[in-house]
C-alpha positions in Angstrom: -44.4 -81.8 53.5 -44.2 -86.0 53.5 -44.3 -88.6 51.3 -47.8 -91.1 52.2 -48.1 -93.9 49.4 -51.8 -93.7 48.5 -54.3 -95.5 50.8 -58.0 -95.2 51.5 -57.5 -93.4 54.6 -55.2 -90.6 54.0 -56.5 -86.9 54.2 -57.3 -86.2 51.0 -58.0 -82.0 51.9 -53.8 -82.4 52.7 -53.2 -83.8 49.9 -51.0 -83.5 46.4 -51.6 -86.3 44.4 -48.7 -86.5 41.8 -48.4 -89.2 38.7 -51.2 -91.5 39.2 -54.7 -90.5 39.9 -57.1 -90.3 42.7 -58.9 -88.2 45.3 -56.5 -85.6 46.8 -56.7 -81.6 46.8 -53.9 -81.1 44.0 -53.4 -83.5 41.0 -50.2 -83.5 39.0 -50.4 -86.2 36.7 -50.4 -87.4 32.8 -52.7 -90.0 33.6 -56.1 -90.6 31.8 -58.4 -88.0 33.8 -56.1 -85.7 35.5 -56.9 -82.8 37.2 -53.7 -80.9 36.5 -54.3 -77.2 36.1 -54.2 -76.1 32.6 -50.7 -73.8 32.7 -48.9 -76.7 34.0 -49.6 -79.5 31.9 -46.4 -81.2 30.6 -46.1 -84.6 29.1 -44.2 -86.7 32.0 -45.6 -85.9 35.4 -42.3 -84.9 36.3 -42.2 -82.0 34.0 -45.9 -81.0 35.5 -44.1 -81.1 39.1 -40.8 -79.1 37.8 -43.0 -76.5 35.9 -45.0 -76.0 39.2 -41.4 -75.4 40.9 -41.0 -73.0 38.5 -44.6 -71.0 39.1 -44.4 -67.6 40.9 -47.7 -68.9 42.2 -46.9 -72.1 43.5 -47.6 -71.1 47.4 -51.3 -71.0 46.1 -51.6 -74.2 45.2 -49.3 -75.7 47.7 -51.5 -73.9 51.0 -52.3 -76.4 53.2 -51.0 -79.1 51.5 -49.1 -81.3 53.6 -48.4 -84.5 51.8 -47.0 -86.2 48.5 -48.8 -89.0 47.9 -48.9 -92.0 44.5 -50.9 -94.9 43.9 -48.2 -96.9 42.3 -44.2 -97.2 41.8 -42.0 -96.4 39.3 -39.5 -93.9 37.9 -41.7 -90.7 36.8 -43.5 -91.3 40.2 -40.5 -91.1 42.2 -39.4 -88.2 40.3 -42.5 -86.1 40.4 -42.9 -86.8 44.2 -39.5 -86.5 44.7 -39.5 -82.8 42.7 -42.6 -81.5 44.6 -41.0 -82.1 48.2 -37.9 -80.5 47.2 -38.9 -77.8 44.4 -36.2 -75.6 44.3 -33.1 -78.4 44.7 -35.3 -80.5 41.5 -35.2 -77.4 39.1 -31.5 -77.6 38.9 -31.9 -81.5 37.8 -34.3 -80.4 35.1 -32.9 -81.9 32.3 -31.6 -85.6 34.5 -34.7 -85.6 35.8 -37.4 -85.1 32.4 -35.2 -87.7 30.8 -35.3 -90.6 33.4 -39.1 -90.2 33.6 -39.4 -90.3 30.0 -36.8 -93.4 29.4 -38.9 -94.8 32.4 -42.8 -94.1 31.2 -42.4 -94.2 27.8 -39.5 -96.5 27.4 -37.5 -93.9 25.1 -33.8 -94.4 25.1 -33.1 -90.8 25.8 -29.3 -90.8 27.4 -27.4 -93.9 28.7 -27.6 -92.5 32.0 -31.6 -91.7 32.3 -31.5 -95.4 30.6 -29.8 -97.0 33.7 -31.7 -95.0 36.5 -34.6 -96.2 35.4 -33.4 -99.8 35.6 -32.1 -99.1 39.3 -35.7 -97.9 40.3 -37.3 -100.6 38.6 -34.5 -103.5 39.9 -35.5 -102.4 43.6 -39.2 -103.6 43.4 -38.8 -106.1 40.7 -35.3 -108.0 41.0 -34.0 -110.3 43.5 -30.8 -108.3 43.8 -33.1 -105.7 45.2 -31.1 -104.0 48.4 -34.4 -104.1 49.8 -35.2 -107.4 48.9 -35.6 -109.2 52.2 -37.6 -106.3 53.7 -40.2 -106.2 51.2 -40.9 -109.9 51.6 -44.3 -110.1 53.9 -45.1 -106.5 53.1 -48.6 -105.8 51.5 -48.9 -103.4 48.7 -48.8 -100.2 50.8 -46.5 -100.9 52.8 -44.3 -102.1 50.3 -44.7 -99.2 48.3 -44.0 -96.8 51.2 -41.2 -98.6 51.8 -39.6 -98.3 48.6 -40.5 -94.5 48.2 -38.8 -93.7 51.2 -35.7 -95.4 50.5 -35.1 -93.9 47.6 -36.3 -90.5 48.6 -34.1 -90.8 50.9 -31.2 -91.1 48.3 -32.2 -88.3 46.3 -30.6 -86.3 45.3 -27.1 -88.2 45.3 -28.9 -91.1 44.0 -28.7 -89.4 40.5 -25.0 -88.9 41.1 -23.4 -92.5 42.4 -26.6 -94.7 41.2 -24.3 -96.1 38.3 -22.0 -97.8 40.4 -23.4 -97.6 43.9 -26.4 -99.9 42.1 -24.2 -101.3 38.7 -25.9 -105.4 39.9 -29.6 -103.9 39.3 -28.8 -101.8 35.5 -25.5 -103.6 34.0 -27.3 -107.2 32.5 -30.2 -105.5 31.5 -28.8 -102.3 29.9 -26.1 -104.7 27.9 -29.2 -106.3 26.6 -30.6 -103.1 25.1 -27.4 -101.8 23.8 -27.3 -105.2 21.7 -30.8 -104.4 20.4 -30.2 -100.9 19.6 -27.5 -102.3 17.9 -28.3 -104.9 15.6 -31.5 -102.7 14.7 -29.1 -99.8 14.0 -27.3 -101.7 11.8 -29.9 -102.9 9.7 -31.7 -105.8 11.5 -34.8 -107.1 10.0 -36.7 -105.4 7.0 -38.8 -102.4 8.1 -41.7 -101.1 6.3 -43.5 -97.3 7.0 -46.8 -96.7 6.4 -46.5 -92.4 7.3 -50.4 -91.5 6.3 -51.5 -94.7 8.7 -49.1 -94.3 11.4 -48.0 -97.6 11.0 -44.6 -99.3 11.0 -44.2 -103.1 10.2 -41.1 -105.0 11.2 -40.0 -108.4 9.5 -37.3 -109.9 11.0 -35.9 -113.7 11.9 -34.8 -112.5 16.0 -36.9 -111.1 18.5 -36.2 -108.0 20.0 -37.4 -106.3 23.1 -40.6 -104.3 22.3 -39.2 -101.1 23.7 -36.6 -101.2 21.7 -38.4 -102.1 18.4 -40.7 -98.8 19.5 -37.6 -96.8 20.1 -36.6 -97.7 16.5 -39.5 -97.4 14.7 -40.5 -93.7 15.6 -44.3 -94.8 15.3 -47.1 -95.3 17.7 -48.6 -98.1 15.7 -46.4 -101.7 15.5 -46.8 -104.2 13.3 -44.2 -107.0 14.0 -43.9 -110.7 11.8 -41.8 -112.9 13.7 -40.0 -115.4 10.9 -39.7 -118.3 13.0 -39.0 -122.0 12.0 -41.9 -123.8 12.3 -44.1 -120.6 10.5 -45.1 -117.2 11.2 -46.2 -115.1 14.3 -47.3 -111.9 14.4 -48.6 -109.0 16.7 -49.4 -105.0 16.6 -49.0 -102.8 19.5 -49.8 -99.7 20.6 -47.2 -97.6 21.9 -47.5 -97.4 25.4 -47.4 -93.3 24.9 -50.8 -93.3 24.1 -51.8 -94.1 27.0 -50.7 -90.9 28.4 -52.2 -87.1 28.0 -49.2 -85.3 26.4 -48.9 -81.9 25.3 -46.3 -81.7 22.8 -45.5 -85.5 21.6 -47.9 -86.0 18.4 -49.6 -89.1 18.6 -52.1 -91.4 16.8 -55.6 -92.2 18.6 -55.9 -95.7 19.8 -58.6 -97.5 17.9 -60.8 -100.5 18.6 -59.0 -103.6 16.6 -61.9 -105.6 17.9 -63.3 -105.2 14.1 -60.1 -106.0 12.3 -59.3 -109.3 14.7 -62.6 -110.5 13.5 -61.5 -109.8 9.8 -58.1 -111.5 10.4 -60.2 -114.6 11.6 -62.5 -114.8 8.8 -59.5 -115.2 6.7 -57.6 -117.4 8.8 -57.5 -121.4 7.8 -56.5 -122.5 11.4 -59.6 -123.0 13.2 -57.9 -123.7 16.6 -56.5 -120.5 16.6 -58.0 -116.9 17.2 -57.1 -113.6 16.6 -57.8 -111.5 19.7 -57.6 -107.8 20.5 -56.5 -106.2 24.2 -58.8 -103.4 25.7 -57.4 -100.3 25.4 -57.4 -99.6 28.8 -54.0 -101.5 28.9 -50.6 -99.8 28.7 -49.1 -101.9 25.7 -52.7 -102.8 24.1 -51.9 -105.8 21.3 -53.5 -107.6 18.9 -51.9 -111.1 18.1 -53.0 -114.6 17.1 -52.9 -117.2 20.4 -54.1 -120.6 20.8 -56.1 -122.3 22.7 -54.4 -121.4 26.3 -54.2 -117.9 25.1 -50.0 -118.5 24.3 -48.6 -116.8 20.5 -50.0 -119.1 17.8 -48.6 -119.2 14.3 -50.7 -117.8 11.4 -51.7 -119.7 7.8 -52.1 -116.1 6.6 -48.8 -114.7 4.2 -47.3 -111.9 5.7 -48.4 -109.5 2.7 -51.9 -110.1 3.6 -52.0 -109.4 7.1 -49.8 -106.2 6.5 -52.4 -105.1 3.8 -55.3 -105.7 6.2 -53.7 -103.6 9.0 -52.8 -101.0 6.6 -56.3 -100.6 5.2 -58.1 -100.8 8.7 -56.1 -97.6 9.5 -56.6 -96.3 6.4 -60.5 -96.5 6.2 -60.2 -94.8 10.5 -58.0 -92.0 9.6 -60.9 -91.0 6.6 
């Protein structure tokens, strides 16, 4: 078998389709709408790929299938295309390999290590210090893509070995960055609030903080943050980005249309050049903040108290 980045002309009869969704033979994918068979659902793609390594029927499902193939880059995609070219070699990776896609799909802080891979795979596409930097330039979408799969396919499996200082430019700055967070949250920055029965958890605090790392902290799917700043107060709620996702043993809360509670927050709110709007769901990290009139973070006449209360009985009055 190969490795084909997703395109409209590829032979989708010969083909395993692994993370993302799309027309192919074989789907292995947490995606919205996967077609993964039933025994093998897992609740990173690469855990769907690793427990099809592990199927004394595999060969089945693998006859006549001649390509690996994604729609998009990043670390569980690698990994899962990466595990069904070379089943047997991934299996004794298991426990590398399941943590790196999580750290890398659901942002989870699961070892240093799966931390820091995840930062190399992302620093190759999205970082000027990219090793690949100059040959991506010109490159449309496919070929870009392709490009970067093969590289690091290519590097696998030593990649996972010598990453940390073969790569240390694309994780160090970043990773130093999330330490600091996990840090000062650790030790008791900000004033956090749990509501258990709504699924909510509300952060106060005076610093900003990177959202993966408030998540990571808050051991909730539901994110209710007030920003102290200066000049007033800002606020947004998030979905965890989990939700997205079809899992099979991580217990999550439903995402829910805030489109009603937006438009309660804006009946309340005294500053008429500001609006209270509500992403579609559809999107990974689907928010709900106050912006202006050029759509930037706006600061709210509302006390904190009020908006908290609102939030907590709009999940209230759902979960009924």
């Amino acid at each position: 078998m190969r490795f084909e980045f997703y395109h409209p002309g590829i032979n989708v009869a010969r083909t395993l389709m692994v993370d993302g969704v799309a027309d192919s033979r074989l789907n292995m994918s947490h995606w919205p709408g996967n077609r993964t068979p039933e025994h093998l659902k897992a609740d990173t793609s690469t855990e769907i790929c690793l427990n099809l390594a592990a199927d004394p029927y595999a060969d089945r499902l693998f006859e006549n299938i001649e390509i690996v193939s994604n729609n998009h880059f990043d670390t569980d995609g690698l990994l899962s295309s990466w595990t069904a070219l070379h089943p047997k070699e991934a299996l004794f990776h298991r426990e590398f390999l399941v943590a790196a896609a999580q750290a890398g799909d659901f942002g989870w802080y699961t070892t240093p290590q799966a931390v820091k891979f995840d930062l190399v795979v992302s620093g190759f596409e999205g970082s000027d210090r990219s090793p690949l930097h100059n040959r991506l330039a010109g490159l449309n979408d496919t070929q870009k893509y392709q490009l970067l799969y093969e590289h690091l396919l290519g590097e696998m499996p030593g990649l996972m070995e010598n990453f940390e200082s073969r790569y240390r430019d694309l994780w160090t700055e970043e990773f130093k960055a999330l330490e600091q967070a996990r840090s000062a949250l650790n030790n008791g920055a900000g004033q956090w609030r749990h509501h258990p029965a709504e699924g909510l958890a509300v952060f106060q605090t005076d610093k900003e903080f990177p959202l993966t790392s408030r998540f990571n902290h808050a051991s909730s799917d539901r994110l209710l943050t007030l920003l102290n700043s200066p000049d007033g107060l800002r606020c947004e709620f998030h979905f965890d980005v989990i939700t997205w996702f079809e899992t099979v043993h991580v217990q999550k809360k439903p995402r829910l249309d805030l489109t009603p509670l937006a438009s309660q927050l804006n009946a309340l709110e005294k500053r008429g050049e500001v609006t209270w709007k509500a992403d579609p769901l559809e999107e990974l990290y689907p928010c709900l903040s106050l912006c202006d009139g050029n759509g930037n973070s706006a600061n709210t006449s509302l006390p904190a108290e009020s908006i908290e209360n609102a939030f907590v009985s709009f999940f209230r009055a759902a979960e009924r």
